[in-house]
C-alpha positions in Angstrom: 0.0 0.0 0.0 3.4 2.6 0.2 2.7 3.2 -3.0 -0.5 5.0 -2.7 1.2 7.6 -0.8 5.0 7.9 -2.8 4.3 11.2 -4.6 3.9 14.7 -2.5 0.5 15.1 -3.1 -0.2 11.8 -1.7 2.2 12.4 1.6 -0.1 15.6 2.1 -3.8 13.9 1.8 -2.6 11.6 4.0 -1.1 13.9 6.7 -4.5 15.9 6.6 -6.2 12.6 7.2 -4.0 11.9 10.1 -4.7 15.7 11.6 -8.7 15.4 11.0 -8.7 12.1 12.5 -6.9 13.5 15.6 -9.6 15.8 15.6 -12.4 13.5 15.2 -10.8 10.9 18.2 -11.1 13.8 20.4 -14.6 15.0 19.6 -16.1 11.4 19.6 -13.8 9.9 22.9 -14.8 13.3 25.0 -18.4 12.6 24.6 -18.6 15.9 22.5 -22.1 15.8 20.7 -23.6 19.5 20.2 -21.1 21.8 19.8 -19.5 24.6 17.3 -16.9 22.1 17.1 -18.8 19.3 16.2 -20.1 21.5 12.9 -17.1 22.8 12.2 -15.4 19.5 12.1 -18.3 18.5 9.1 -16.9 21.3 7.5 -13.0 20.5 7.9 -13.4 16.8 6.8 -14.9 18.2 3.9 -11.6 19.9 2.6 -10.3 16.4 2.0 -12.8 16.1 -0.8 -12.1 19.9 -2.1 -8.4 19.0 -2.8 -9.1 15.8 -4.2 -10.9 18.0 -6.9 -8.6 20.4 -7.2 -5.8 17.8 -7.9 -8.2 15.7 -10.2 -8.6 18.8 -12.2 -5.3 19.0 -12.8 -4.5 15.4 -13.5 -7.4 15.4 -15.8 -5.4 18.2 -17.9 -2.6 16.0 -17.6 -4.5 12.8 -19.6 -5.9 14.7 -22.2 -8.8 15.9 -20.9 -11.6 15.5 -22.8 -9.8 13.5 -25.8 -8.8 10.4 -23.9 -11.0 8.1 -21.8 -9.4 7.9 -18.7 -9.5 11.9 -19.0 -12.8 11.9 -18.9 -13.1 9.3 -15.9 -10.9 11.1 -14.0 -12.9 14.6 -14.3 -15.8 13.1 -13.4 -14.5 11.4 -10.3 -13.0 14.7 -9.3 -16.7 16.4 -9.6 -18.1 14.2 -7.6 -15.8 14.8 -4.7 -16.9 18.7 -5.6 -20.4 17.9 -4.8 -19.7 15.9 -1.4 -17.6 19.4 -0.4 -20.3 21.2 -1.7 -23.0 19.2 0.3 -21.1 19.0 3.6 -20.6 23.5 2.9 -24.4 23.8 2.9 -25.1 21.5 5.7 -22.5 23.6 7.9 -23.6 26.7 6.9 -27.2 25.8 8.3 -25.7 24.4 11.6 -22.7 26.4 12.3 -23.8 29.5 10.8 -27.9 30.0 10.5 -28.0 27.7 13.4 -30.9 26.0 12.2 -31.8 22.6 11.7 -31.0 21.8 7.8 -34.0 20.6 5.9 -34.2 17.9 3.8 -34.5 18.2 1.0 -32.1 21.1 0.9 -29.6 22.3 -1.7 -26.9 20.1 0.0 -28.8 17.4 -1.3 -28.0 18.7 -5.3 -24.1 18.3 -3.8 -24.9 14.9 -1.9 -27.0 13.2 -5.0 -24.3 14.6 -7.9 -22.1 11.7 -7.2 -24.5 9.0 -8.0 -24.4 10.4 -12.1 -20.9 11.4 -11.7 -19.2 8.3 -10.1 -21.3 6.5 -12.8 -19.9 7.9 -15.4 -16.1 8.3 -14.0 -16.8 4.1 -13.6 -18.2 4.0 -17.5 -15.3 6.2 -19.1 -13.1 3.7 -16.9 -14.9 0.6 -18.8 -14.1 2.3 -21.6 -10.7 2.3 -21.1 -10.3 -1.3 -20.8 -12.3 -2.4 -23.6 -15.0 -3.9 -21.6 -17.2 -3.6 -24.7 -15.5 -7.2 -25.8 -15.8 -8.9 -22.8 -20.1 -7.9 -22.6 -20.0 -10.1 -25.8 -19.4 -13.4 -24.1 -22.0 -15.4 -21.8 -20.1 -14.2 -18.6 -20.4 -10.7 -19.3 -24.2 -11.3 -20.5 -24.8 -12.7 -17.1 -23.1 -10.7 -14.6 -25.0 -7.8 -16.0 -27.8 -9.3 -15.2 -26.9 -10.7 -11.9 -25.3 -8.0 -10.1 -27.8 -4.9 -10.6 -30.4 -7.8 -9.6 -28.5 -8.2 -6.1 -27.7 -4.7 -5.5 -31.0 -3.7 -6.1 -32.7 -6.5 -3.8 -29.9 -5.5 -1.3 -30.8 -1.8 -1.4 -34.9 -2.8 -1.3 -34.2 -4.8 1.9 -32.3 -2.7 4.0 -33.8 0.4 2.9 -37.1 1.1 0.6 -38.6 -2.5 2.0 -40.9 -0.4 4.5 -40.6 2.9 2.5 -43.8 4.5 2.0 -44.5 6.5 -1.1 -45.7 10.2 -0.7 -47.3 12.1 -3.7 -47.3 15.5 -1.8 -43.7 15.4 -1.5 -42.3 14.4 -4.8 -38.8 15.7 -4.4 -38.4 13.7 -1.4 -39.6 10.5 -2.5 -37.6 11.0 -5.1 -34.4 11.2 -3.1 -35.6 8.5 -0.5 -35.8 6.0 -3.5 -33.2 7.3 -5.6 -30.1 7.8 -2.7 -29.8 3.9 -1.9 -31.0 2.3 -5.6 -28.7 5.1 -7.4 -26.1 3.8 -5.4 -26.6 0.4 -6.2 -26.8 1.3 -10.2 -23.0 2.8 -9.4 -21.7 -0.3 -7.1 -23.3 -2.3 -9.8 -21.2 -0.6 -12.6 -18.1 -1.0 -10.3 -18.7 -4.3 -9.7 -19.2 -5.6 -13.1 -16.3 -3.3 -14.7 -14.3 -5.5 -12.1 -15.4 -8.8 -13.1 -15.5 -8.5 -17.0 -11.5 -6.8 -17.3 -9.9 -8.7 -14.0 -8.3 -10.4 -17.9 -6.8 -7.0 -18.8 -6.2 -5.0 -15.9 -2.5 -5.2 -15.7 0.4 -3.5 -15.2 0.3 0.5 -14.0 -3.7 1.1 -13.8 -4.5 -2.1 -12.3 -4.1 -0.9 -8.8 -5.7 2.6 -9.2 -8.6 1.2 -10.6 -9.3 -1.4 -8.0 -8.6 1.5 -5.7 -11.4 3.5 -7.7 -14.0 0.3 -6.9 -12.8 0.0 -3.1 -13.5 4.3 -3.1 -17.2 3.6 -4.7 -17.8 0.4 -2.4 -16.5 2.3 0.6 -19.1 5.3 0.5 -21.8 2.8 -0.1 -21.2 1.3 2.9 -20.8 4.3 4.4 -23.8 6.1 2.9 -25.7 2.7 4.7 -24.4 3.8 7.7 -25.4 6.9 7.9 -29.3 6.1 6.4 -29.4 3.3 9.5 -28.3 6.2 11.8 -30.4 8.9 10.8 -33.6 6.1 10.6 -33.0 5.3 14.0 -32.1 8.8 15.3 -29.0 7.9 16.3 -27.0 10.5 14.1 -25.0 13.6 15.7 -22.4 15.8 13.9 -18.8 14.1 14.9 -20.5 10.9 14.9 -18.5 7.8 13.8 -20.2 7.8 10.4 -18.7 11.1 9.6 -15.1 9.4 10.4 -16.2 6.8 7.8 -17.1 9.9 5.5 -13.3 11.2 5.8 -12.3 8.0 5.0 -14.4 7.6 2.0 -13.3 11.1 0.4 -9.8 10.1 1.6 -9.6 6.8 -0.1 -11.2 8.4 -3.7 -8.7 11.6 -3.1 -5.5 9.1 -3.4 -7.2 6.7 -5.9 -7.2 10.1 -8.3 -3.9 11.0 -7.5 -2.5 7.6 -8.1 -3.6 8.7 -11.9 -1.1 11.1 -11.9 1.4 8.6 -10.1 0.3 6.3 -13.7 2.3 8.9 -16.1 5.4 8.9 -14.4 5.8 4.5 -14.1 
């Protein structure tokens, strides 16, 4: 895994890991629940995910932008960490700042939702890449097609929409309730068969950043599940462990697009 972190860029996510963490350890350990600092963290984690943008924007220059595939991937992947930064803003600009409760829906939700489109189509352009189209050809990829949407979205129905009710007078958040965990699924299910179809041609210098790319996507799933069983049963405060899972999650994607730029130099 020394690897991941060989490049400065890399040394530096990591290092603000390590401080937020600190951070987080203390708020969580002290039994710190309502506090300034409890929003303010929200918003500190969140700067993992800004410079994970900023740095896929200028790896995606780097690739050749919009002319090569893995360009495109790696955009996309960048502008979904934009909208978790953008989401986690809004929500601690309405706790820390307005000091009121944020609604739901809200306009954190545009930043929160974004990544379901955009780390589908960063996990498309990666396909792409490594000519996937060939292997959908054979009876393998004809089946795991099928298969693994089918189990992600039975997953998704059973832990989450199983007892959902649906409510007319609120479309926008019916939408969200229903789209959040099976727009999810659609993405792990893209990771998932990309994975299985080229495990023949990943090789050599991509091969780890794009498993790291799936392990990013699987990660904030799970943690995504986490925080939907929190909130559910009211369990969720700012500082909570979820949000250490969060850090994690924008961590992992902000090395996994770095290790592109790690790519042109091996």
């Amino acid at each position: 895994m020394r690897e991941l972190f060989v490049d400065r860029v890399g040394y530096f996510i990591l290092i603000c890991f390590l401080i937020l963490a600190t951070f987080w350890f203390y708020l969580y350990f002290s039994g710190i629940k309502d506090s300034q600092l409890n929003y303010w963290f929200g918003f500190a984690y969140a700067l993992v995910a800004l410079l994970g943008f900023l740095r896929g924007l200028h790896i995606f220059k780097k690739w050749g932008g919009f002319s090569s595939w893995v360009g495109k991937s790696i955009l996309f992947f960048s502008l979904g960490l934009f909208g978790e930064w953008f989401g986690q803003t809004v929500w601690t600009y309405y706790n820390a700042i307005a000091k009121i409760e944020i609604p739901y829906p809200s306009i954190a939700d545009a930043g929160y939702f974004a990544i379901i489109p955009l780390y589908a189509l960063g996990m498309y352009f990666i396909a792409k890449s490594t000519g996937i189209k060939v292997s959908l050809q054979t009876f393998k990829g004809k089946f795991l097609v099928i298969v693994i949407p089918i189990v992600m979205f039975s997953v998704s129905y059973f832990l989450f929409l199983k007892d959902l009710q649906i409510d007319i007078a609120t479309p926008v958040k019916t939408f969200l309730d229903y789209g959040y965990p099976l727009g999810e699924a659609i993405v792990i299910s893209i990771a998932l068969t990309t994975y299985s179809l080229t495990q023949g041609v990943l090789g050599g210098k991509m091969k780890n950043t794009i498993l790291l790319l799936i392990f990013a996507i699987i990660f904030q799933y799970i943690t995504d599940s986490f925080f939907l069983y929190r909130v559910a049963k009211e369990l969720y405060f700012n500082g909570d462990f979820v949000d250490f899972m969060y850090l994690t999650s924008f961590t992992i994607m902000a090395l996994a697009i770095n290790k592109f730029n790690m790519n042109l130099d091996e």
